[in-house]
Structure formats: C-alpha cells, structure tokens
C-alpha positions as CSV (number, residue, x, y, z in Angstrom):
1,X,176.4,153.2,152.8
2,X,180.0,153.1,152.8
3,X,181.7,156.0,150.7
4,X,184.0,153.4,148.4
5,X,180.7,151.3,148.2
6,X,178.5,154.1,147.2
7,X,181.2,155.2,144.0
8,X,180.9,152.3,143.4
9,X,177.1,151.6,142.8
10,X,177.4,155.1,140.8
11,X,179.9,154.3,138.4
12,X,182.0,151.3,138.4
13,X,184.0,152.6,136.0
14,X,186.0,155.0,139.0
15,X,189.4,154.0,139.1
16,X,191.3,153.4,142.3
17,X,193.3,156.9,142.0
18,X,190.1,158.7,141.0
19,X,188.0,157.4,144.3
20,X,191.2,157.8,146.5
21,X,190.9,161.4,145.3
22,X,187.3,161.8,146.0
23,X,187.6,160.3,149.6
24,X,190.8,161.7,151.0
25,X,192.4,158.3,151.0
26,X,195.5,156.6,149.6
27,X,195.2,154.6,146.0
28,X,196.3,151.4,148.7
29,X,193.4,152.5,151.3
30,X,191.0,151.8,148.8
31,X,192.4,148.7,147.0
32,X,192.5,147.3,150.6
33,X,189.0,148.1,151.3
34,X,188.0,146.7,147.6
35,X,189.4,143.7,148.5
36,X,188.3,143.2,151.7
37,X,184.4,144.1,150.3
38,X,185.2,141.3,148.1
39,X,187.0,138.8,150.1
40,X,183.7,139.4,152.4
41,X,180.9,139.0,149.9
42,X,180.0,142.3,149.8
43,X,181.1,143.5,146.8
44,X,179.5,141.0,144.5
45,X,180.7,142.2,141.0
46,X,180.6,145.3,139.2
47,X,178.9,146.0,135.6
48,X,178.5,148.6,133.0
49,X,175.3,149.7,132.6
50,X,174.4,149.7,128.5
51,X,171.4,151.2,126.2
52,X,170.8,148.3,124.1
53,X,168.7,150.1,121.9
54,X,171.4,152.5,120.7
55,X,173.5,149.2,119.9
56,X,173.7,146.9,117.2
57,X,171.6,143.7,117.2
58,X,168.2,142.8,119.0
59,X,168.3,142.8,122.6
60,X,165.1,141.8,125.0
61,X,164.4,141.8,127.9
62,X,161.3,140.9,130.4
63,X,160.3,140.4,133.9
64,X,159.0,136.6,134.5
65,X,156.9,136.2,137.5
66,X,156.7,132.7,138.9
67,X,153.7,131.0,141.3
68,X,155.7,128.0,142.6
69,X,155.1,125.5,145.4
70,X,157.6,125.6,147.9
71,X,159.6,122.1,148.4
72,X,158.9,120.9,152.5
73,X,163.0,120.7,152.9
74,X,164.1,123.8,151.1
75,X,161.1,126.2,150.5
76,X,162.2,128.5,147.8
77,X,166.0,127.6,147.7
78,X,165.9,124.5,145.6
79,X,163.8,126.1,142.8
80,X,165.7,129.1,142.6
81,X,168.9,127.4,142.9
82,X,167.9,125.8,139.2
83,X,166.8,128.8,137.9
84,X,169.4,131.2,138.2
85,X,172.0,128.6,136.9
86,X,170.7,129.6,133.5
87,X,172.9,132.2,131.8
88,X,169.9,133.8,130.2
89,X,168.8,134.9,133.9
90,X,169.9,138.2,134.9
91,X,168.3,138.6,138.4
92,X,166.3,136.6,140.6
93,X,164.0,137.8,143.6
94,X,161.6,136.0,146.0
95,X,158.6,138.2,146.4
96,X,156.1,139.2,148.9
97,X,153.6,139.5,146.4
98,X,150.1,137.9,146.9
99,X,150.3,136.9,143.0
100,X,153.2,135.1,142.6
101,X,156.5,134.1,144.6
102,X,159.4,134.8,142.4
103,X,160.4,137.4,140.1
104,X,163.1,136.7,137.2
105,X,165.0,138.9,134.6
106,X,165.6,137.8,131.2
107,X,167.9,138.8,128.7
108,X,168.0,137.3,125.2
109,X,168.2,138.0,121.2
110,X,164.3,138.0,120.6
111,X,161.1,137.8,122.0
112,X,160.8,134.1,120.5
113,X,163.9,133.1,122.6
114,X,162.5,134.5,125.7
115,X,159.1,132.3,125.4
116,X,160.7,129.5,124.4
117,X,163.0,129.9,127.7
118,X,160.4,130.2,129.6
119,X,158.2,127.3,127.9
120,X,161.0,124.6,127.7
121,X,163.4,125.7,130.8
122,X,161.4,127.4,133.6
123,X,157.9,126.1,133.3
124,X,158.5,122.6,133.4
125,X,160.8,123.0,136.7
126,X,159.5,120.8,139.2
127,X,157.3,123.4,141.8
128,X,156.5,125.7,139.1
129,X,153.3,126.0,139.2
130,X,152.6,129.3,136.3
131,X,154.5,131.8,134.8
132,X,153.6,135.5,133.5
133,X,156.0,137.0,131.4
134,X,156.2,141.0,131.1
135,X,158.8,142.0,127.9
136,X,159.9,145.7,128.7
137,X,159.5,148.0,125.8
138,X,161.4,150.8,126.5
139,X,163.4,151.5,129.2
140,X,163.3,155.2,130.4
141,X,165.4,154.3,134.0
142,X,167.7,151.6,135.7
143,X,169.7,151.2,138.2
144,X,169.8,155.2,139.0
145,X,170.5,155.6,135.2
146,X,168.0,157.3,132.8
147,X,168.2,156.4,129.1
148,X,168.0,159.2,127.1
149,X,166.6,159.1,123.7
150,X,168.1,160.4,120.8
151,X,164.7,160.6,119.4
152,X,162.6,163.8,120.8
153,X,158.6,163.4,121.8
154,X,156.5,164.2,119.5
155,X,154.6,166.5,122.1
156,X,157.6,168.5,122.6
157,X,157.5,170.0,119.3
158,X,153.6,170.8,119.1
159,X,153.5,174.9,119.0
C-alpha cells in the first residue's frame, strides 16, 4: 500500500505536517497526493472510529445477510443500488457465500429500529428473497482497532 494511504487507514486524524514528517516529504507532497487519491476515487472518505458504548445514547448495530435473485439485466447492481441509498446502511458487500448473496451493516438507535428497517425497507425490495439479521453485542475489534473495556473480566480477578 502506498505510505500516505496506509497513515491514513491507521489514523485519519494525521495531519498533513505530521505525515509529511513521517514520510520525508513536503506538507505540499502530500496534499498533492491527497488530492490526487481523491480526484482518482481512491481515497473514498475518511472516518473516526468511535466506542459507542462508552458514549451517551443507545447505539446498534448488526450484520443483515440477504438471499436475493439476481435481476437478468443487472445481476446484483440494481438491488444494491437501492439498498445502500438508505442512510441507516453503513456497508454493503456481495458475498461468495453459499447462504446468502449480500451482506449489509446497520447502524441505528435500537434493536426495534433495526427490525423494523429490515421488515419495512429491505425485505420487501423487489429480488429479496430472505433476510437474517445478526445484532453485534459487543465489539472487542474493528477496523485494526480493539475496544478496550473499562470494565475488567471477571476471570482476571479469581485468585
């Protein structure tokens, strides 16, 4: 991977003089390449990566696998195209899985707004055939991150 790139995907927070630092480059080196990684499509967006649980307010989220019958024009395409227009869709993958074709990320207030998402928006897409929703409970690691708990195992303190 590219050395601006992989800052980057490690911590988007870097600033331009920070990485130019790191790298041996000019602050203008790397705005340039930033920019061109954008003006490309290759750098898509940055974001923070945030332990809900040690915020205020609910936060859910959960892993919606979809068996859908690919359309004879588009295949997968069409469907997905009116899934991830939702805002409540985080990420959206087509599978290789045996069990079901597309995988998609939720993100919402409660578990009662998830299933009603999935009941009243995503199951009665045309082509969906089922859906299988998986809520995550705890989240120990994501995106390279691991969430540390403030709250210690109760194993670790058993003498």
């Amino acid at each position: 991977m590219e050395p601006i790139l992989d800052l980057l995907s490690k911590n988007c927070l870097y600033s331009t003089k920070d990485m130019a630092a790191m790298l041996d480059m000019t602050e203008e080196e790397v705005e340039e390449k930033i920019n061109s990684y954008k003006e490309e499509g290759i750098l898509l967006g940055c974001q923070a990566i945030i332990d809900h649980d040690k915020t205020e307010g609910e936060h859910v989220c959960a892993f919606i696998e979809l068996k859908v019958n690919p359309q004879p024009d588009r295949g997968f395409d069409r469907i997905a195209e009116n899934i991830y227009r939702y805002p409540e869709v985080k990420s959206l993958y087509l599978m290789s899985s045996s069990g079901y074709d597309l995988l998609v990320t939720i993100e919402g207030s409660t578990m009662k707004e998830i299933a009603y998402f999935v009941a009243r928006k995503l199951a009665p897409i045309e082509g969906v055939v089922s859906t299988s929703t998986h809520f995550v409970l705890k989240k120990y690691k994501s995106k390279g991150i691991i969430h540390r708990s403030q709250l210690l195992d109760e194993r670790e303190n058993c003498n």
